[in-house]
N, C-alpha and C positions, 0 to 999 in steps of 0.2 A: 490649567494652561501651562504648554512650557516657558522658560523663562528666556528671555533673549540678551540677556545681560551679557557683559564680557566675559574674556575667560576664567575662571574660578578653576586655579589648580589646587589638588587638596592631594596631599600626600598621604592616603589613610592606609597603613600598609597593612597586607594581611597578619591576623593576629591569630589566626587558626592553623592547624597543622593535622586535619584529619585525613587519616587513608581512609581508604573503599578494599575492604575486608577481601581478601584472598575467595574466590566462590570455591566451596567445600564437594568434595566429589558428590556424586549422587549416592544415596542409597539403596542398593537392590533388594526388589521384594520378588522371588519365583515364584511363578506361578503354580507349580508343583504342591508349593506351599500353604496359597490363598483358600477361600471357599468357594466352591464353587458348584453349580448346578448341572445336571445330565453330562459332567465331561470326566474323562478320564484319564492318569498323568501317565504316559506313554514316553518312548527314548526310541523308536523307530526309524525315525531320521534323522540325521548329523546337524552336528552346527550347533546344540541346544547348551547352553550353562544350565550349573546347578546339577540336578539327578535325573531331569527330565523334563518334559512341555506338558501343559494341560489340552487333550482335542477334546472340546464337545460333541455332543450329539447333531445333527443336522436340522434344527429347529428352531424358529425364532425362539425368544426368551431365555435359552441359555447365557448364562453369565460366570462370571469369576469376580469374586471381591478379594479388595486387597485393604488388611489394616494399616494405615502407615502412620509414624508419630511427627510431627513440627515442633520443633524448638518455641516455635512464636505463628500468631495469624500474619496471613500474608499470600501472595503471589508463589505458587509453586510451578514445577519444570514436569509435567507425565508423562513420558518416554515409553513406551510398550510397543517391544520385542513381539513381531509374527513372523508366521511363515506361511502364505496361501498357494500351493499349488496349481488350486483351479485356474479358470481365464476367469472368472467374475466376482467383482467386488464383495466382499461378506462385510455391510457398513454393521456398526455398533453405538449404540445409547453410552455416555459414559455420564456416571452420576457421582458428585460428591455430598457424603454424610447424605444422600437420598435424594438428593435433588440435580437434573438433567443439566450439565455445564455445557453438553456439545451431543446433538442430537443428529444419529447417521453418519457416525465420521467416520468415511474411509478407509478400508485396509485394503487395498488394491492387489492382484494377483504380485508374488515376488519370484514366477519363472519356478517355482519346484518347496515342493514342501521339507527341501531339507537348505532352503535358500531366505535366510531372512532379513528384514528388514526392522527399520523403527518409526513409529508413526508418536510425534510429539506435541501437546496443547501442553497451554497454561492455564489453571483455574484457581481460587481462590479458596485457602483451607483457614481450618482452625488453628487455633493451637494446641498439642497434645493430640490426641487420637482422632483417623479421618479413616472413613471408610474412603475406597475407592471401586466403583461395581462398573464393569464392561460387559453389557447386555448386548445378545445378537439382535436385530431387528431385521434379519433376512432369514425365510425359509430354508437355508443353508446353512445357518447357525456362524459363530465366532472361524476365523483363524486358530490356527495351532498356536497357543500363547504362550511364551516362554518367560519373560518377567514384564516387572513395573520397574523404572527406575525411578527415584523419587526427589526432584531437588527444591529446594527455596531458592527463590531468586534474591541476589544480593540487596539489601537494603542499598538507596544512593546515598553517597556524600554529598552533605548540603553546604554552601557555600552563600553566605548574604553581602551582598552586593555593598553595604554600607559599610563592611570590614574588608574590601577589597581596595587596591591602589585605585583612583579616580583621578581622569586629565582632564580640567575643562568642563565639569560639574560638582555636583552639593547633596549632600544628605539631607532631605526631606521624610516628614513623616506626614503632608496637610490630605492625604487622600487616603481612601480608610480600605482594608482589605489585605492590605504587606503584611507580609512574615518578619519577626526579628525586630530589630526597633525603627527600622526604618526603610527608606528604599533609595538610589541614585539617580538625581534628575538630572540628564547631561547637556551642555548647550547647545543650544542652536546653529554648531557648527561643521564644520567638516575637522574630523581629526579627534574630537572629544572619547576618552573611552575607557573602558572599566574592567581592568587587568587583575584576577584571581590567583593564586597560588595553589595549585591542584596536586593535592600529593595521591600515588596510587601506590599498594603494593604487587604490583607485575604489570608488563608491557601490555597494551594491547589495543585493541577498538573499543573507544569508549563514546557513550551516551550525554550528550553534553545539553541539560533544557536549564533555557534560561525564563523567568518566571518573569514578566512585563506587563504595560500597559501602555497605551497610544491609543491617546483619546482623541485622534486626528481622525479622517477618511483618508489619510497618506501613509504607504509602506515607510518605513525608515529602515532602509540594510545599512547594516554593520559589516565589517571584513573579522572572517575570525582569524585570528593567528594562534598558534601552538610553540612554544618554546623558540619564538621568534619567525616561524616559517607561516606561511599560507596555506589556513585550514579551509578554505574558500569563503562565503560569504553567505550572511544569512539575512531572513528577512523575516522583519515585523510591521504586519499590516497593520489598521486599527483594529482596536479591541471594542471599539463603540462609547467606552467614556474612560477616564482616568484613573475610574474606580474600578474596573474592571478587569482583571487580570486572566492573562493566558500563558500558555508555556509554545516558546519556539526552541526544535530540538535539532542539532547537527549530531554528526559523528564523527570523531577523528581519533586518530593514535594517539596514546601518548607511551609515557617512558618510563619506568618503572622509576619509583621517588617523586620528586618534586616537579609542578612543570607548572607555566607559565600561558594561562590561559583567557587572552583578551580581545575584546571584544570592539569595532574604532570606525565610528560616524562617514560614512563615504557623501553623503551629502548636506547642503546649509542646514537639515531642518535638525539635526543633531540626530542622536539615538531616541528611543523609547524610553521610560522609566522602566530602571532594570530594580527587579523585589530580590530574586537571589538566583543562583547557578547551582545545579541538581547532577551529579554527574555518578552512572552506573555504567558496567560494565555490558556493552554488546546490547544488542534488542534483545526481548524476549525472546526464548524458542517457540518456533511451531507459529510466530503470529507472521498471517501473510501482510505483506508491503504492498510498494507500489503496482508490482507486476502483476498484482491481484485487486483489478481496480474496475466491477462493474459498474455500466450507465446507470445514468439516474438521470430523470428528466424532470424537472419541478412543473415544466410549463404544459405536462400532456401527461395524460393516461395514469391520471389517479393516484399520483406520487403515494410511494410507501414512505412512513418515517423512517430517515435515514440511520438515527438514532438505533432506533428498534430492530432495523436491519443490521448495526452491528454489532448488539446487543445478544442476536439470536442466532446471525450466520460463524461470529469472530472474523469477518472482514474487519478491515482497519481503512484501506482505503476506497473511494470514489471515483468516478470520472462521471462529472456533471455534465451535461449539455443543453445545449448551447448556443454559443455565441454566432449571432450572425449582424450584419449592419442592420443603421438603425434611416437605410436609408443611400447613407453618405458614408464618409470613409470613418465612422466609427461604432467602437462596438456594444453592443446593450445583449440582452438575453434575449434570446429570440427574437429580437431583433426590436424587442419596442420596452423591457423590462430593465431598470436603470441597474448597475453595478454595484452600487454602495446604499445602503438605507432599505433595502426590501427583503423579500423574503429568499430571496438564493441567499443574499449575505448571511442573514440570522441561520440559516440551515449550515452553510461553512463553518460559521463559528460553533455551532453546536455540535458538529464533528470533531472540530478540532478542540473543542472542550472536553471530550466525551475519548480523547486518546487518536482519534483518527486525522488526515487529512484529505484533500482531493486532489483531482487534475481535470484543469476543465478544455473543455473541446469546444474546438469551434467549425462552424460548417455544418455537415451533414446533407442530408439529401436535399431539403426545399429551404423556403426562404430565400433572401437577397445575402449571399456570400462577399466576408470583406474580399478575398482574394479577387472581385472581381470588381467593385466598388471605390477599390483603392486605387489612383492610379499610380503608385512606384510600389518598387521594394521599400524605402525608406517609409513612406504613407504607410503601406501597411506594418512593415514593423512596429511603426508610433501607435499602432491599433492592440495588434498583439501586446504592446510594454503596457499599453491603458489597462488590463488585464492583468496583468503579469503585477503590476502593481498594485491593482487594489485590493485582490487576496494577498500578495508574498508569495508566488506559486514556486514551486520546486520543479512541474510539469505541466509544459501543455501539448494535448495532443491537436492534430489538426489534419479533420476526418473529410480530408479532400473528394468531393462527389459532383455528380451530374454537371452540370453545364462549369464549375471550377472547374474540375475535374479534364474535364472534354475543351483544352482549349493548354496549346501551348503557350502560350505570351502568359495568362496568367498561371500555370506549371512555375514556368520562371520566375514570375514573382514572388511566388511563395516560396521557393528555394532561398530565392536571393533572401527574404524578408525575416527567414529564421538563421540563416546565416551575420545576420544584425545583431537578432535576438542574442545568439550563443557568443556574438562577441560580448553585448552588454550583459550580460547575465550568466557570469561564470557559474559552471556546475548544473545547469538548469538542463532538464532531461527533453528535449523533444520527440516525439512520436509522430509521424504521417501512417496516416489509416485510409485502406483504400480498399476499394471494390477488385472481385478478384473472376478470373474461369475457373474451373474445374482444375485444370494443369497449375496454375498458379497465377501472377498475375496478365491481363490483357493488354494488347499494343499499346495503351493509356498509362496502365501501370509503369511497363516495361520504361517507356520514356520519361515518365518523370523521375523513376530509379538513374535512369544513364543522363540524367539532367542535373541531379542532385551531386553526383559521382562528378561530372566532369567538370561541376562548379565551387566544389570541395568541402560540398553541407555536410559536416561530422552528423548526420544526425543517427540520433540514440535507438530507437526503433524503429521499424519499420513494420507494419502490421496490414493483413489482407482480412478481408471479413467473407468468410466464406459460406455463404446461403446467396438466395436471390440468386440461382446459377444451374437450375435444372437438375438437382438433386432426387432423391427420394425418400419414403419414409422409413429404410433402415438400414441407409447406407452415409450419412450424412457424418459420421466420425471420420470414417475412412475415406471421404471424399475431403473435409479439412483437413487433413493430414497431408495426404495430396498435394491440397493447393500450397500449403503453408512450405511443403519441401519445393514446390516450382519457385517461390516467393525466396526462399534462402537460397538457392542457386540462382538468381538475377544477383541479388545483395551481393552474392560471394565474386560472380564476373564482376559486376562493373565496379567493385570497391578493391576488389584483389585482395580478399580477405581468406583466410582457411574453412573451412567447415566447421568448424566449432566457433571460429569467430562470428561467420555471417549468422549461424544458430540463434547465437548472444544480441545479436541483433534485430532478429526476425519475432514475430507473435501474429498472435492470431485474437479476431473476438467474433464471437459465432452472434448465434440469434436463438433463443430459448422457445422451443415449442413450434410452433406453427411461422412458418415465416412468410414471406408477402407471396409465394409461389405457391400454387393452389398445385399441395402433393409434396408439399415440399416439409420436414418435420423432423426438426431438431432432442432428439429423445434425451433421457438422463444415462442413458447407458452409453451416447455417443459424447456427452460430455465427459463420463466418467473416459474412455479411451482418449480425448481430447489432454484430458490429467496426465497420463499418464506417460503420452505423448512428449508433452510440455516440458516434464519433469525429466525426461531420457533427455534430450535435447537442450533445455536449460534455457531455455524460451525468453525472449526479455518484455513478453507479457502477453497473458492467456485470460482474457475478459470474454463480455457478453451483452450484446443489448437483449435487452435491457432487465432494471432492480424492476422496473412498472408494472413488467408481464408475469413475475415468478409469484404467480398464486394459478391454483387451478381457475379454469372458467366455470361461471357457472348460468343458470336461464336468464340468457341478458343480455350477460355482460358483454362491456367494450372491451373487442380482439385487441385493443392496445393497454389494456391493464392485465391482462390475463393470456397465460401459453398455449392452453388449446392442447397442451399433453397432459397425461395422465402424470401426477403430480402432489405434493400439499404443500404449502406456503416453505418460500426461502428454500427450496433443495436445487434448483441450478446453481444460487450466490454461494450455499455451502460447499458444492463441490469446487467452485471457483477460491474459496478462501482456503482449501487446504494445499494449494498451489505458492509455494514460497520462491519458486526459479531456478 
């Protein structure tokens, strides 16, 4: 239970003084170097360090191993230097010490084989000596490989919450699972807060997870601050009991030396119990974000473990769906499954225990829609924050269709009602997702863009979903591509933005395999140019309905678990997670 008692100021100053280690350049291993199978080390086109590149042979199972040494076991940085002149992908197996960490990762064509690029994962090494093997798993065999680079990722600095300054809470130890000898119980009020002393050696974006527990069903945010300024505001939903602990992560700058990193109650119920403060330097390389966030639907079509899904693809994030009324102006999962206490929750938490988190969507095609349900902006607002609150969300998208959709008065409302949203909920990403033509979006789209524009919704994406539109079976890349440039010229007119800005704002999320259009067929080759598209452009999110269907079908099966393309389990989500923005 938290404690409701008066103020309890406790002056526990920090008594620690660690830095977070300078991260050490990488070390280059050339390929020229390594072992390798059926290739040859050639100097034929420019651009290559070292004495030369390795080309293989044009056959699956070629490979090159690279020995590399670690200081310590841990989180490494793999960086590998190609150059593919072809126009088609040559993906590769990549194993460490023998075993598969990223199966068919991407080397996508880089415009000329004296023109390269780096394709970067992290996976997890020994200490002392680590094989590393890049096996071709295309009849084309590997890219021209030019090196490995090799780095550790910085260990974090740890910070325990009970050696930090505390305003308006107490050092407890009565709940079992904290680190260090204790944890900070803060009080039940607005203002209470637990101020760190964060020393780094060099400026920069740093990773800030604070390690909690909130054995409520109630978000508690915190405002973070930085060296006295506004790092924006974070949130911690429940964790499900008080013994249970999760980590909530922001990012902010800090300053080279010492800085001042606290954390301070915006509402009565006070903060979470805070266990300690974790801070490294930058995300990992190579691990996709937000932008890289396909569906997953708990309530249809066979749910995959999400878990396992990013276990196997290195997705990190979700976009669950969703939310529709439960009737009246409020919201539940599919419109009858409650928010807190079920199985969507227990699956959130298990993402976000597991390193990941989500974004949930509300709407979609069928179902009773709050946007329609509700009758103000304010009502629905109060619908969306019900939401917005019982995970802590960072994002929600809101996958505006059919009869919402087709109807200005509620267009309006849904502008107005995330325009509420973005005031209450600084930093929080919104997304509107919409049905699109060929050319980009339709007279429906078009208006709710010059609706949103002339009522001044900053919102953060804007995304078309392009199938369901009279496609075919092997033009379907180049016809998203298409519509997504129609969809970033609406954004660019009616917001008066540049072309690289309205870009930064535009995404796309396709549909995997077969789609509701008989003829209509979404290949892995049109996702792969979908990639590649993204990545030139810089996309502010390139997803996919759906996690449900990405297994092959097989004598049966339900068309809503499975793609109907020629395929094996997780290769749409794989290509969609080597998409960073």
């Amino acid at each position: 239970m938290k404690r409701k008692g008066a103020a309890l100021i406790a002056a526990l100053m920090v008594a620690m003084s660690l830095s977070t280690p300078a991260a050490a350049a990488p070390t280059r291993y050339e390929a020229e170097n390594a072992v390798s199978s059926g290739c040859l080390v050639e100097s034929n086109h420019a651009g290559f360090s070292g004495s030369g590149f390795v080309n293989c042979a044009n056959a699956s199972g070629q490979f090159v191993e690279w020995t590399v040494n670690a200081a310590s076991a841990g989180t490494a940085s793999l960086s590998f230097r190609h150059a593919n002149g072809s126009t088609a992908n040559r993906p590769a197996d990549i194993r460490v010490n023998g075993s598969v960490v990223r199966s068919g990762l991407a080397f996508n064509p880089t415009g000329a084989w004296s023109s390269w690029a780096t394709v970067t994962i992290t996976a997890e090494v020994n200490a002392g000596s680590n094989t590393i093997r890049l096996t071709a798993t295309d009849a084309a065999g590997p890219s021209n490989l030019d090196y490995l680079d090799f780095e550790m990722a910085v260990a974090p600095s740890e910070y325990q919450a009970e050696n930090c300054t505390i305003s308006q809470g107490v050092v407890e130890s009565n709940w079992p699972g904290f680190t260090g000898t204790g944890f900070v119980n803060t009080d039940n009020v607005i203002g209470s807060y637990v101020q760190c002393g964060v020393t780094v050696a060099e400026a920069g974006n740093y990773a800030l997870t604070f390690r909690y527990a909130n054995g409520t069903t109630t978000n508690r945010p915190m405002a973070l601050t930085v060296n006295g300024a506004s790092a924006g505001s974070m949130n911690f939903p429940g964790t499900g009991a008080w013994s249970t602990w999760q980590n909530a992560t922001a990012t902010a700058s800090l300053s080279q030396g010492t800085n001042t990193v606290r954390v301070t109650a915006t509402t009565s119920n006070g903060g979470p119990n805070l266990d300690r403060l974790s801070v490294s330097q930058g995300p990992p390389p190579g691990t996709p974000g937000m932008a890289a966030a396909p569906y997953e639907y708990f309530g249809w079509g066979s749910p995959q473990d999400p878990v396992t899904v990013m276990n196997v693809t290195g997705i990190r994030w979700l976009t669950l769906a969703f939310i529709l009324s439960d009737g009246g102006c409020n919201p539940a999962w599919d419109g009858s499954r409650p928010l807190t206490g079920g199985n969507d929750q227990n699956q959130i938490n298990r993402v976000r225990a597991n390193g990941g988190d989500v974004v949930v969507s509300f709407g979609g095609w069928s179902g009773n829609k709050l946007g329609e349900r509700c009758s103000s902006a304010s009502a629905l607002a109060g619908a969306y924050q019900k939401v917005i609150n019982a995970y802590g969300l960072k994002a929600i998208d809101i996958d505006i269709e059919n009869t919402e959709f087709q109807n200005h008065t509620v267009q309006q409302r849904v502008v107005d009602a995330l325009k509420i949203v973005k005031a209450s909920n600084p930093g929080i990403t919104t997304m509107l997702t919409i049905g699109t033509a060929q050319s980009g979006p339709d007279s429906w789209g078009q208006a709710l863009i010059s609706k949103a524009a002339a009522s001044g919704l900053d919102n953060n994406v804007w995304v078309v979903m392009p199938f369901d539109f009279g496609g075919g079976s092997t033009n379907m890349g180049t016809l998203s591509i298409q519509a997504t440039t129609g969809l970033k010229d609406r954004v660019k007119a009616a917001y008066g933005y540049t072309d690289d800005q309205a870009w930064r704002r535009s995404g796309l999320s396709s549909m995997n395999g077969k789609t509701d259009v008989s003829g209509e067929l979404v290949r892995l080759e049109d996702f792969q140019q979908m990639l590649t598209f993204a990545g030139q452009r810089h996309l502010a999110r390139f997803t996919f309905w759906s996690v449900n269907r990405d297994r092959p079908c097989t004598s049966g099966s339900d068309p809503d678990s499975c793609s109907g393309a020629a395929q094996q389990p997780y290769d749409y989500t794989k290509i969609i997670a080597q998409y960073q923005g």
